[in-house]
C-alpha positions, 0 to 999 in steps of 0.5 A: 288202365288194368296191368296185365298179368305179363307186365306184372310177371315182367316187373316181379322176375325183373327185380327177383330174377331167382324167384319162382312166382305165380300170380292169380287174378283174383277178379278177371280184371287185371286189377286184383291179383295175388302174387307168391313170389320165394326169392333168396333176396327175402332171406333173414327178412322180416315179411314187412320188408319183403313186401317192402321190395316187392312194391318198391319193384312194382316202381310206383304202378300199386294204386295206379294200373294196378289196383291190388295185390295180395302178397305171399313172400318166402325165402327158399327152404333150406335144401331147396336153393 
């Protein structure tokens, strides 16, 4: 069963109540999206440990409701926290 769009936002904003994210489904399928999420919590972080929590707040849904997800991840610039 594909996860919504609303359900993923939920799980996203849950975990990075700062973020500004926007999500794309990539097929109309509710299975591929691509999600941009700038959250502080990515501050000094390596872009493998950012991807590290975003999948970590995804609670075990990737490969299951949600089939994939492209990822772009930052850090608010400076001036804009």
């Amino acid at each position: 069963m594909p996860m919504p769009v609303d359900t993923l936002h939920a799980h996203l904003a849950d975990a990075f109540p700062d973020a500004e994210i926007e999500i794309t489904d990539l097929a109309g399928d509710g299975d591929h999206y691509r999600a941009r999420i700038v959250s502080s919590a990515f501050a000094g972080l390596p872009r493998v440990r950012q991807h590290q929590l975003v999948y970590a707040a995804l609670k075990g849904k990737m490969g299951g409701e949600l089939h994939a997800l492209a990822l772009e991840t930052a850090a608010p610039a400076a001036g804009d926290a």
